[in-house]
N, C-alpha and C positions, 0 to 999 in steps of 0.2 A: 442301172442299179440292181443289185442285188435283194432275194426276198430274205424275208427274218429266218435265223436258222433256230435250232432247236435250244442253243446256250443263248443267245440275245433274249429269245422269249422269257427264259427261266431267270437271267438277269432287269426285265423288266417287271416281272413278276413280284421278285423277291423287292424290289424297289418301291414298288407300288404298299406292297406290303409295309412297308418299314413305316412309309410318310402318311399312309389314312388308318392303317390298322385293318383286321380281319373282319370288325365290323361295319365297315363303311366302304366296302369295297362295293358287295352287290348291290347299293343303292347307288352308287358314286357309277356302278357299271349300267343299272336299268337308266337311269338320268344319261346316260351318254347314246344308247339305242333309244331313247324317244327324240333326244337331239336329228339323231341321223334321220331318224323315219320323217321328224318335221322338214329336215333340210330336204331329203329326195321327195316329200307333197310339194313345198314351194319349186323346187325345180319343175316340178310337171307343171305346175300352174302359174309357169315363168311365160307366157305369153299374153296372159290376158292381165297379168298384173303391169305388163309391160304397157297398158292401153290406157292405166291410170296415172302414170308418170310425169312428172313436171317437162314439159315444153322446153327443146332447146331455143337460148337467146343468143339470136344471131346480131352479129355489131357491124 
């Protein structure tokens, strides 16, 4: 697949625009970069979470 060109961007843009408004974007965008950040800590700290997990039952 192909990456985003320079009209998709601009078209997601103005989209984004239409349906939160100019004022709820950069919260609507720092809320999505602390998503990420929390998602790539639990990936690093995907092993030892792995140590607390429910036991598989075997039949």
């Amino acid at each position: 697949m192909g990456s985003l060109g320079t009209a998709e961007v601009i078209i997601i843009l103005v989209v984004l625009l239409a349906l939160f408004g100019g004022k709820k974007i950069p919260g609507i965008a720092r809320s999505l970069g602390r998503s990420l950040n929390e998602f790539k800590a639990g990936l690093r700290d995907e092993p030892s979470s792995t140590e607390n997990a429910a036991p598989e039952i075997e039949e």
